[in-house]
Biopython code that builds the backbone (N, CA, C, O; Angstrom):
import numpy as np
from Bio.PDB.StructureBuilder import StructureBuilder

atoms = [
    (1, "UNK", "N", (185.017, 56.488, 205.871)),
    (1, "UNK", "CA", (183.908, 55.982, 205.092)),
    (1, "UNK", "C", (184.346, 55.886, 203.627)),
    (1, "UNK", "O", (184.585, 56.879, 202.940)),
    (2, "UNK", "N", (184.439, 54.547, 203.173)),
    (2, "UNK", "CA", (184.339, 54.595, 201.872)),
    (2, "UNK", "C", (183.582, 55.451, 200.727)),
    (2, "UNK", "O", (182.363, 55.620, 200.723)),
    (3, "UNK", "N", (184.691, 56.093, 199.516)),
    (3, "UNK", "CA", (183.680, 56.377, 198.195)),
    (3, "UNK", "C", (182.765, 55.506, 197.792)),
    (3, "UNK", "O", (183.235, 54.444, 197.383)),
    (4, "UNK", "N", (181.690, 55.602, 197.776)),
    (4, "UNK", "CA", (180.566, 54.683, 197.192)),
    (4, "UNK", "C", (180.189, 55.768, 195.660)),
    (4, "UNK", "O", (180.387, 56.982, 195.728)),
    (5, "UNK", "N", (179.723, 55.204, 194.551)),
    (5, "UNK", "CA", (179.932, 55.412, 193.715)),
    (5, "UNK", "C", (178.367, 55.770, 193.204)),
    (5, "UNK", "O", (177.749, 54.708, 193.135)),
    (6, "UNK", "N", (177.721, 56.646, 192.911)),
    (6, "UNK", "CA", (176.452, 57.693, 192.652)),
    (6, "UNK", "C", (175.958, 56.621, 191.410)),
    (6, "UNK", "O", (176.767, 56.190, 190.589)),
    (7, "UNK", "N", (174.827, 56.338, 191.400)),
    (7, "UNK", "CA", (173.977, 55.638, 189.721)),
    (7, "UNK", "C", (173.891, 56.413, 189.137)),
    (7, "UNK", "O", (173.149, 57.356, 189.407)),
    (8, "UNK", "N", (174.726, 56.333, 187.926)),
    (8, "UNK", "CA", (174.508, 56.832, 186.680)),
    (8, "UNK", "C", (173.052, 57.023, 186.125)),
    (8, "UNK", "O", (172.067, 56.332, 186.385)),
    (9, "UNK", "N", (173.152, 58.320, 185.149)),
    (9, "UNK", "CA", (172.079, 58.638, 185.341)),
    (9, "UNK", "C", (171.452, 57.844, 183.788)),
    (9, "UNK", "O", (172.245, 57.390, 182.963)),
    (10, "UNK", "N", (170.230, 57.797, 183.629)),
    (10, "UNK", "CA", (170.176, 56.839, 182.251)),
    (10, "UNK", "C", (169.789, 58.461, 181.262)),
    (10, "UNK", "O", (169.119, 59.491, 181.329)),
    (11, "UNK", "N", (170.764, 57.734, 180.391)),
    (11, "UNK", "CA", (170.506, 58.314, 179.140)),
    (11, "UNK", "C", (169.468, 58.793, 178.073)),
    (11, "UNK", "O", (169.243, 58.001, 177.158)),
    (12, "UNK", "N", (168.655, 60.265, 178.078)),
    (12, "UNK", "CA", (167.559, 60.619, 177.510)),
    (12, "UNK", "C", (167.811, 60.686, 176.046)),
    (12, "UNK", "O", (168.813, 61.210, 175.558)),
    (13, "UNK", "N", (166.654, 60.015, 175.231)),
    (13, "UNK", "CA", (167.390, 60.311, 174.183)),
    (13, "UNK", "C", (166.997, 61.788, 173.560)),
    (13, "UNK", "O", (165.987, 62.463, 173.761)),
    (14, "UNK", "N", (168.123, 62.048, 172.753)),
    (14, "UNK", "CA", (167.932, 63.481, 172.268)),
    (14, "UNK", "C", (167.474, 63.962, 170.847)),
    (14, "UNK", "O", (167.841, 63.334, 169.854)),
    (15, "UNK", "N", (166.776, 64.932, 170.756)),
    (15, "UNK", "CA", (165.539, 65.217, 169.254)),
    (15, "UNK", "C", (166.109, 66.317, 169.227)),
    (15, "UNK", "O", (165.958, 67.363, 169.859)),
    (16, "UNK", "N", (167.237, 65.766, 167.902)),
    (16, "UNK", "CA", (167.763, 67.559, 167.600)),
    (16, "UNK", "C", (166.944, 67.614, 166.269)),
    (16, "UNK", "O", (166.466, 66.765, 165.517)),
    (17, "UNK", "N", (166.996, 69.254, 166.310)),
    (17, "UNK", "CA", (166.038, 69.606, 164.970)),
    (17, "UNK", "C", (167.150, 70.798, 164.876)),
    (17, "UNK", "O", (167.850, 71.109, 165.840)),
    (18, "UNK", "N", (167.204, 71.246, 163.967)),
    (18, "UNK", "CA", (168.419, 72.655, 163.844)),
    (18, "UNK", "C", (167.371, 73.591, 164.170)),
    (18, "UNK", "O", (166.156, 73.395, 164.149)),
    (19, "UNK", "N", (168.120, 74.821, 164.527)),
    (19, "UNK", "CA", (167.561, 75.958, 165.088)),
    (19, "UNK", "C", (166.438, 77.109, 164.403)),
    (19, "UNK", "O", (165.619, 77.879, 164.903)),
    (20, "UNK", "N", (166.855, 76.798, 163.022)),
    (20, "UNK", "CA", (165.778, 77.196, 161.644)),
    (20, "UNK", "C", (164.915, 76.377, 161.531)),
    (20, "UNK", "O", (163.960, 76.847, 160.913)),
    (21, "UNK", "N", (164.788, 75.447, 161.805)),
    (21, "UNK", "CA", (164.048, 74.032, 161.324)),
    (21, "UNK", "C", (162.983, 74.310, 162.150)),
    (21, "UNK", "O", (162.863, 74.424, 163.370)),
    (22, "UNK", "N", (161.892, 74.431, 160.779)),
    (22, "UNK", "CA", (160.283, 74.783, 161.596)),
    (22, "UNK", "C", (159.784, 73.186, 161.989)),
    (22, "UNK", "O", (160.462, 72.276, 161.512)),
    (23, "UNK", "N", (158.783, 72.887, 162.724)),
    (23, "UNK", "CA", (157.970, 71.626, 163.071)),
    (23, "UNK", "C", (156.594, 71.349, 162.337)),
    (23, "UNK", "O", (155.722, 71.826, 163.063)),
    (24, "UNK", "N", (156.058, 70.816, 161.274)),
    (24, "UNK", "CA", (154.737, 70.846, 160.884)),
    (24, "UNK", "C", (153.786, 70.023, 161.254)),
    (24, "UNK", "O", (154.039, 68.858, 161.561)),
    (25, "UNK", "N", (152.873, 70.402, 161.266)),
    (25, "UNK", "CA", (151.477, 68.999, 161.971)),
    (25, "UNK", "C", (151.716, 68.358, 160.942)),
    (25, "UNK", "O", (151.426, 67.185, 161.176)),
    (26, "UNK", "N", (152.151, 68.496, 159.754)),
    (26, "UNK", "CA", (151.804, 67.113, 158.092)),
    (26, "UNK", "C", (152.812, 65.862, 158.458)),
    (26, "UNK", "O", (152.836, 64.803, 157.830)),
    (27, "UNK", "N", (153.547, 66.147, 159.466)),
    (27, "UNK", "CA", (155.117, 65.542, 159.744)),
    (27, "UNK", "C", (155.117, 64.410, 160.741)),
    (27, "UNK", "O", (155.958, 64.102, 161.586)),
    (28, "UNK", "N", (153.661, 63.731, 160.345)),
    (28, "UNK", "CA", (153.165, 62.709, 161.668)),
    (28, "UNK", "C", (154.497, 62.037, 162.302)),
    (28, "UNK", "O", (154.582, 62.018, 163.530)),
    (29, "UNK", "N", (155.433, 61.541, 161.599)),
    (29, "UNK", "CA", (156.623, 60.564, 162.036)),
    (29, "UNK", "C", (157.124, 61.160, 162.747)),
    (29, "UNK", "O", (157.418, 60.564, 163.783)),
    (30, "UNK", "N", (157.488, 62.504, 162.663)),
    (30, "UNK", "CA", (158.429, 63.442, 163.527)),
    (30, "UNK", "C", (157.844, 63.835, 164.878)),
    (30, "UNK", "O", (158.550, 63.984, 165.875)),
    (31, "UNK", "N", (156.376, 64.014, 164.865)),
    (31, "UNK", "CA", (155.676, 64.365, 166.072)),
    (31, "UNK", "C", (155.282, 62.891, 166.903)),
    (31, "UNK", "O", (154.981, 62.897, 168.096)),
    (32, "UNK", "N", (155.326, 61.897, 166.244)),
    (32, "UNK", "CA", (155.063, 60.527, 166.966)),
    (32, "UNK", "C", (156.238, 60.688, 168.047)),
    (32, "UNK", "O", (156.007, 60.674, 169.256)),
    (33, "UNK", "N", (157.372, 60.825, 167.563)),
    (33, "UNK", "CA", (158.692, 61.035, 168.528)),
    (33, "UNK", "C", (159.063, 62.062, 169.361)),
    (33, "UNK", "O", (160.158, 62.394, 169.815)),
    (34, "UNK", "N", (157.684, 62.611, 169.511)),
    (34, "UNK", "CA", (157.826, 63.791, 170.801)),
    (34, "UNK", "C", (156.837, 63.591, 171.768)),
    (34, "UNK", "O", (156.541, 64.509, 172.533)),
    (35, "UNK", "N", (156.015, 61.947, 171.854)),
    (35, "UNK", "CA", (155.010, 61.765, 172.206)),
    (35, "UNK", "C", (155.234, 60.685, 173.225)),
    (35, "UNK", "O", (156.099, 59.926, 172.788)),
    (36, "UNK", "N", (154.792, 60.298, 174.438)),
    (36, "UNK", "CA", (155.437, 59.210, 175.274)),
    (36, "UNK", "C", (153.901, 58.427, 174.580)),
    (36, "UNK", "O", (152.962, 58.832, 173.894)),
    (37, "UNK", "N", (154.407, 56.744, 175.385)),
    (37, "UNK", "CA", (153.128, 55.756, 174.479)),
    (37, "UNK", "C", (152.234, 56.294, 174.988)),
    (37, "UNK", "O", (151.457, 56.219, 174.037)),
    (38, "UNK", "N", (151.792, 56.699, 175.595)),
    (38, "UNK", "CA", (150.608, 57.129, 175.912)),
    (38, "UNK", "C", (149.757, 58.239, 175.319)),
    (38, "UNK", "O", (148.616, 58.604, 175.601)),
    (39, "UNK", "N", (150.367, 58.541, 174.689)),
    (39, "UNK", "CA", (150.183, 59.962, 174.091)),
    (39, "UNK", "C", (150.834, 61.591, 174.514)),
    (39, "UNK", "O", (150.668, 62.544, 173.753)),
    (40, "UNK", "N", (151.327, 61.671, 175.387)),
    (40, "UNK", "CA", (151.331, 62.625, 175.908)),
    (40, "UNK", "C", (152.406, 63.425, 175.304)),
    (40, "UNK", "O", (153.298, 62.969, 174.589)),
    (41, "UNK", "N", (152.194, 65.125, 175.777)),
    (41, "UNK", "CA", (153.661, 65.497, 174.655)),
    (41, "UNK", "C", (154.806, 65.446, 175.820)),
    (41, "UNK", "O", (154.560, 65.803, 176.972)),
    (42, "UNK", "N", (155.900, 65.034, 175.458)),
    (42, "UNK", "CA", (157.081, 65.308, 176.134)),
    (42, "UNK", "C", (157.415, 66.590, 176.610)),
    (42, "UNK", "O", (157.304, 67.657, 176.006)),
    (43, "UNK", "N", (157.910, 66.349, 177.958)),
    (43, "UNK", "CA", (159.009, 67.753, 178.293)),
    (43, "UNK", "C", (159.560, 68.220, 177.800)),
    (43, "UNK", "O", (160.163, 67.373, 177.141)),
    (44, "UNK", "N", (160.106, 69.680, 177.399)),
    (44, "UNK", "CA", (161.647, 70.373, 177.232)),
    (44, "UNK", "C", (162.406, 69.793, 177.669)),
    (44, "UNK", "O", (163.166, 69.283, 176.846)),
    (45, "UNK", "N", (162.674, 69.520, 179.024)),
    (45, "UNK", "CA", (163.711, 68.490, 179.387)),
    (45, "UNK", "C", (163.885, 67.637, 178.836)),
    (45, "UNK", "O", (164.875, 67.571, 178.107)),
    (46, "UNK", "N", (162.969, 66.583, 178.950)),
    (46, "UNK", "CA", (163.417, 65.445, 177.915)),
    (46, "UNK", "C", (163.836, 65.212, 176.475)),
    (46, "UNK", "O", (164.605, 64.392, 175.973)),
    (47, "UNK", "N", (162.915, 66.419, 175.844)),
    (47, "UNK", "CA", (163.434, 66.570, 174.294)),
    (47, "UNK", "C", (164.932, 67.542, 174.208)),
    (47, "UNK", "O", (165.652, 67.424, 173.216)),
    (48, "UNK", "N", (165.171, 68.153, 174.932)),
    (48, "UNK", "CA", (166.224, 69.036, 174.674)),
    (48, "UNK", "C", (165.851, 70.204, 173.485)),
    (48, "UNK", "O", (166.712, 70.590, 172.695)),
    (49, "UNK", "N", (164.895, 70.550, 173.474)),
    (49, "UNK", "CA", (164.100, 71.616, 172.726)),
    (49, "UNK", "C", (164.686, 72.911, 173.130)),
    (49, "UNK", "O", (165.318, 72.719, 174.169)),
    (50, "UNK", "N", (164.757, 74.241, 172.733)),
    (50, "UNK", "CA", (164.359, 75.675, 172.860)),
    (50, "UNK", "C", (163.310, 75.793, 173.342)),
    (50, "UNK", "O", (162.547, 74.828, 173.306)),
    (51, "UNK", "N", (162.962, 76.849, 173.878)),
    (51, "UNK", "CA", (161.436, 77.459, 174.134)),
    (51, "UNK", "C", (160.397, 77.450, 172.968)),
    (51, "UNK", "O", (159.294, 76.947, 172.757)),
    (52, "UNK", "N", (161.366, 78.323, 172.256)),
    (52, "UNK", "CA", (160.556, 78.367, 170.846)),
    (52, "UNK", "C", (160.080, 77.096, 170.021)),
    (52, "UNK", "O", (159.030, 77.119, 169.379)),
    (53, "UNK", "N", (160.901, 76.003, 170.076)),
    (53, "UNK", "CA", (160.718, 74.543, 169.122)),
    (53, "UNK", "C", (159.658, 74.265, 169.985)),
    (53, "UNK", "O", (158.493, 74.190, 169.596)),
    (54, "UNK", "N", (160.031, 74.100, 171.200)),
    (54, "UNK", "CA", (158.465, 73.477, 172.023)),
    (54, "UNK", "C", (157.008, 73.618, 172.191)),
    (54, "UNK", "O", (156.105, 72.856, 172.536)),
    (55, "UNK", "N", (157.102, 75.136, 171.749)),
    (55, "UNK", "CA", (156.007, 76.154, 171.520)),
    (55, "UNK", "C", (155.538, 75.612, 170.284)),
    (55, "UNK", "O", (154.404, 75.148, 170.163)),
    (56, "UNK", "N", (156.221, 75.649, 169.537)),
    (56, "UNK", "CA", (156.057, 75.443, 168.229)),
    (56, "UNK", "C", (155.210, 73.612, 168.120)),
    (56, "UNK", "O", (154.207, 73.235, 167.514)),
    (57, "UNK", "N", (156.322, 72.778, 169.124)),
    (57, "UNK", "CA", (155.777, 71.423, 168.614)),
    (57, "UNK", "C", (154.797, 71.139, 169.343)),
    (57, "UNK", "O", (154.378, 70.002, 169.129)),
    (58, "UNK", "N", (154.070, 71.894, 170.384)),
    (58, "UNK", "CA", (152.805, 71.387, 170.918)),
    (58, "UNK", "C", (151.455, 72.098, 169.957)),
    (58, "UNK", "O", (150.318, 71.688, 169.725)),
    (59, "UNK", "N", (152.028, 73.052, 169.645)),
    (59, "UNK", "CA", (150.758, 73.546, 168.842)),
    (59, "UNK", "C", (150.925, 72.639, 167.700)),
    (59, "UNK", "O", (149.775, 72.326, 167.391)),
    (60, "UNK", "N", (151.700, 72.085, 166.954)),
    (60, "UNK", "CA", (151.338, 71.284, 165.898)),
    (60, "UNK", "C", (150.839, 69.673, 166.330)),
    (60, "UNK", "O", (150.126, 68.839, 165.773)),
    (61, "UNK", "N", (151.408, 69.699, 167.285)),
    (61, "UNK", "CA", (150.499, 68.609, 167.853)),
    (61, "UNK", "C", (148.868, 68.370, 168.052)),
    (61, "UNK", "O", (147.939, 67.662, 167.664)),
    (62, "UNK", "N", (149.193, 69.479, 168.941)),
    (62, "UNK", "CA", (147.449, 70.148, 168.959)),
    (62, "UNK", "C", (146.597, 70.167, 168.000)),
    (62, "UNK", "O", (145.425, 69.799, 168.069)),
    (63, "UNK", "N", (147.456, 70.825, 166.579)),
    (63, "UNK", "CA", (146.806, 70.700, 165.562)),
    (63, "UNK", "C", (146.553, 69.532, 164.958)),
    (63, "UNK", "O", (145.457, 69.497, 164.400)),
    (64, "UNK", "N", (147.256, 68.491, 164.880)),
    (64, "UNK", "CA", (147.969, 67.341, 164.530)),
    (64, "UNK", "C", (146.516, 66.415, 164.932)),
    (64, "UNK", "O", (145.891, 65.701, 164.147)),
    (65, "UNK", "N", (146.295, 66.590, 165.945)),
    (65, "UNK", "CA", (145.225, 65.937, 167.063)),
    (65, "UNK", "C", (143.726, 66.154, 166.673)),
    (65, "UNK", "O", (142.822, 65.319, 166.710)),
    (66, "UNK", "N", (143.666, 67.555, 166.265)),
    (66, "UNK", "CA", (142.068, 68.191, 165.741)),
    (66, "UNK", "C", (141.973, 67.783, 164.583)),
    (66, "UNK", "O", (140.846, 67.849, 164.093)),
    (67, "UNK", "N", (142.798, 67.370, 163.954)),
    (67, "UNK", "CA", (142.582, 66.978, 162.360)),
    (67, "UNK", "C", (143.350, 65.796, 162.372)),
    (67, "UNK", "O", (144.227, 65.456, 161.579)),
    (68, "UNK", "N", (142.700, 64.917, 163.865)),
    (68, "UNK", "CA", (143.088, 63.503, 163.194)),
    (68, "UNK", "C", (143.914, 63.301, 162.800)),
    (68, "UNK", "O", (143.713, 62.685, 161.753)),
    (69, "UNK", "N", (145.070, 63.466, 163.018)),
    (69, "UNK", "CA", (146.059, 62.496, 162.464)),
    (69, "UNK", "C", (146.755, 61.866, 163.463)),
    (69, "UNK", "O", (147.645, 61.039, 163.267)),
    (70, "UNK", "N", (146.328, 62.282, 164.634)),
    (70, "UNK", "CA", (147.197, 62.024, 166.000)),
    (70, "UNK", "C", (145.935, 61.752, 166.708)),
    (70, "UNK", "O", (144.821, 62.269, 166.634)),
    (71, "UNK", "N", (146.651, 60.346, 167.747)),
    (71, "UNK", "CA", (145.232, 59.939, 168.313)),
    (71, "UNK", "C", (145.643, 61.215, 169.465)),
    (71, "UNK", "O", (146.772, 61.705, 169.489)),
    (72, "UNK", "N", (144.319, 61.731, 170.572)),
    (72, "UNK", "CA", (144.726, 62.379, 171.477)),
    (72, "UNK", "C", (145.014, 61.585, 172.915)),
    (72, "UNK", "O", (145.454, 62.053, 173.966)),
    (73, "UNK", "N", (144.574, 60.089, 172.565)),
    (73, "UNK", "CA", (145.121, 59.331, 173.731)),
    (73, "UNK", "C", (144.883, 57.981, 173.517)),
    (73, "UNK", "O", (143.827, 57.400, 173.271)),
    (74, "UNK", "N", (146.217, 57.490, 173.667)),
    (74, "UNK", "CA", (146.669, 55.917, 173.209)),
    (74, "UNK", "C", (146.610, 54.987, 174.603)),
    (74, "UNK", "O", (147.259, 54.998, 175.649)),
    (75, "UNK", "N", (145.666, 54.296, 174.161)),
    (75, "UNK", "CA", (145.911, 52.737, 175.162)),
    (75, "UNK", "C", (146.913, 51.710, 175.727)),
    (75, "UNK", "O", (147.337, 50.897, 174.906)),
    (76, "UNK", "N", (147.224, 51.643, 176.611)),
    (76, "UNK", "CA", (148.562, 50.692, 176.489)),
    (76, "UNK", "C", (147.758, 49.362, 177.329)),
    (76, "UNK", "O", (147.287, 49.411, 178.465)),
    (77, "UNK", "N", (147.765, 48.337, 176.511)),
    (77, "UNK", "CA", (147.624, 46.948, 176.795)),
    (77, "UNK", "C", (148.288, 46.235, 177.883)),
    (77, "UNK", "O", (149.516, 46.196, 177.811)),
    (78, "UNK", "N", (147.708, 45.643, 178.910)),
    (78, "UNK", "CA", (148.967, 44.812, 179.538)),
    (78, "UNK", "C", (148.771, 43.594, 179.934)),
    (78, "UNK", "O", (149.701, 42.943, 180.412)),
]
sb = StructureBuilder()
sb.init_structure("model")
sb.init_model(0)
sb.init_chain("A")
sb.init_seg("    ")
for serial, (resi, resn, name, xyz) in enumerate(atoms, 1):
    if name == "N":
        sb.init_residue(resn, " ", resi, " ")
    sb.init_atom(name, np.array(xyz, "f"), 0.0, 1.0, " ", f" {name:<3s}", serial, name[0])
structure = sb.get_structure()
């Protein structure tokens, strides 16, 4: 039996933040990019986060969300 050759896997992109580097709700641009269109927050997996950054970036989200600055759920048109 022939090698048949496995699909590559597609490429996640990756949200490095350094390991000191706190996350703030004021930081709308930065939290837009942890958000799929829909709104939702991304995985650890997908972001390549720590425990701790993730912890960290859903509660500022959260916060982010109660004070309006973040819709809590985006429409997608089709």
């Amino acid at each position: 039996m022939p090698n048949v050759a496995k699909p590559t896997k597609v490429r996640r992109q990756i949200f490095k933040l350094k390991p000191n580097e706190t996350i703030d709700y004021k930081q709308v641009d930065i939290l837009l990019s942890f958000l799929t269109e829909h709104g939702k927050i991304k995985s650890r997996r997908a972001t390549n986060l720590t425990l701790k950054q993730q912890r960290q970036l859903s509660k500022s989200i959260k916060r982010a969300r109660y004070l309006h600055l973040l819709p809590f759920v985006t429409s997608v048109e089709n």
